[in-house]
N, C-alpha and C positions, 0 to 999 in steps of 0.2 A: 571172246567174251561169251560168257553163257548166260542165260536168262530163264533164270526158276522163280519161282513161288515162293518168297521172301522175303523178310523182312529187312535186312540192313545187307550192304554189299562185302563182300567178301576178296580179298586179295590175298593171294600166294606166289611164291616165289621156290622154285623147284631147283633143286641142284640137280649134276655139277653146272649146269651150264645157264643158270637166271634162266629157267623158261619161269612166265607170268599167267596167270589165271585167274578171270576175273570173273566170278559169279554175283548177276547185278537184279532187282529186284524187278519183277516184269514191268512195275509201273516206271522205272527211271528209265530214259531215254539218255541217247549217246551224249549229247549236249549236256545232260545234267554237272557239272561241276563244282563245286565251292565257289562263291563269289571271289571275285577276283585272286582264283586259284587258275594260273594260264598254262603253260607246257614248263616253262623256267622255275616256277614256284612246285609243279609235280616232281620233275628232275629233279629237283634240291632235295625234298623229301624222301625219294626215293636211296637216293646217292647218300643223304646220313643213314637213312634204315642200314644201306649193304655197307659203311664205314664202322655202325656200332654192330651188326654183325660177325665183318671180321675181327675187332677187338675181342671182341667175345670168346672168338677162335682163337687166335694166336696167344693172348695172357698164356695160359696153359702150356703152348707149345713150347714158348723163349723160354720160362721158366724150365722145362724137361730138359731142354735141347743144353742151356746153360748149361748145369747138372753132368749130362754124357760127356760135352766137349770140354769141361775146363775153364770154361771163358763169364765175362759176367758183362751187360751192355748196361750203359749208364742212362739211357734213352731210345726206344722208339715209339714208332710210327706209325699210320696209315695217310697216304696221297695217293690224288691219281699224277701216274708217269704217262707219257706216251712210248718211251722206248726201252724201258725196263722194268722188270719185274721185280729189284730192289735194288737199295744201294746200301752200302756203308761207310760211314767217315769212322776213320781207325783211329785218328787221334781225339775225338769226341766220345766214341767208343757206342755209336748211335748207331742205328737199321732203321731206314724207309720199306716198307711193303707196298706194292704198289696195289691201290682200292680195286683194281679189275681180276685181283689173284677172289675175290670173294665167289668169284663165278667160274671156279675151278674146281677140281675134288680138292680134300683135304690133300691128299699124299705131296700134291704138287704146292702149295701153300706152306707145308710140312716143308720138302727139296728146299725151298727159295729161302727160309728161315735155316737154316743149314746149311745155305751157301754164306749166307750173308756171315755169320757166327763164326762162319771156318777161316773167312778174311781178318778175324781178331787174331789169326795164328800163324796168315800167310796173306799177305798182301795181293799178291799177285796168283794168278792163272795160272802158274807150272807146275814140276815136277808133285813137288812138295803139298801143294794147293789138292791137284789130285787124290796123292795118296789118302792124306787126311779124309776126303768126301767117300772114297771108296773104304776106306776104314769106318765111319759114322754109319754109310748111307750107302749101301752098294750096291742098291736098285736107282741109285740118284741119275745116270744117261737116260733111261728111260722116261721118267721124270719130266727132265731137262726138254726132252725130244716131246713129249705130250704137250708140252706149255709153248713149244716155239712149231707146233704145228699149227694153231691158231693165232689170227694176227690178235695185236694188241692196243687196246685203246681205238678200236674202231670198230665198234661194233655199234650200231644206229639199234634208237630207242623206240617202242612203240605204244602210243596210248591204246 
């Protein structure tokens, strides 16, 4: 937290990786809060901002990706997952993205939305599964390898 000469407090949020920046006016002290604003009612607030953030991001992308691949999803999403970074049910013809892709670059939000879309074509992880991602997406290992270098869904919050 910084503490300038001002009038109303300031929050940022820095890609790729949620760094936080809080410029706070000299007179407010750490205690100052919103009444019956505790850590659980900050968390919530914060966790829709980075939910309608990445809606924000992706609209654009499903539509593009749609488009390249051939394919069209009848539904998705934004959740938090603890062990994946998306899913797809093929007979819904749905994609979940999981809310902690928001604290990634694009490129890898990009990958996972590409994976997901390529499962409307190939169910499964083989042969076939491959080709298609290295045909769409042939920087996608890379990708893949940047997102599963960091753990997921554990990363501690801090006021």
């Amino acid at each position: 937290m910084v503490r300038k000469d001002i009038k109303n407090l300031h929050l940022a949020v820095y890609p790729p990786n949620g760094r936080v920046r809080v410029a706070a006016p000299l007179r407010v002290n750490d205690d100052a809060v919103r009444p019956g604003s505790d850590i659980s009612v900050r968390e919530r607030v914060l966790t829709d901002w980075y939910r309608q953030r990445l809606k924000e991001e992706i609209a654009p992308l499903i539509t593009k990706w749609e488009a390249i691949i051939g394919v069209q999803v009848a539904e998705w999403g934004v959740k938090q997952m603890k062990t994946k970074w998306g899913t797809c049910n093929i007979k819904a013809r749905r994609i979940w993205l999981n809310l902690e892709l928001i604290k990634k670059p694009p490129h890898c939000f990009e990958y996972i939305i590409v994976h997901e879309l390529v499962h409307l074509l190939e169910r499964h992880h083989n042969d076939r599964f491959t080709a298609y991602m290295n045909s769409f997406m042939p920087l996608w290992p890379h990708y893949r390898e940047e997102l599963n270098r960091a753990p997921l869904g554990h990363e501690t919050w801090e006021y």
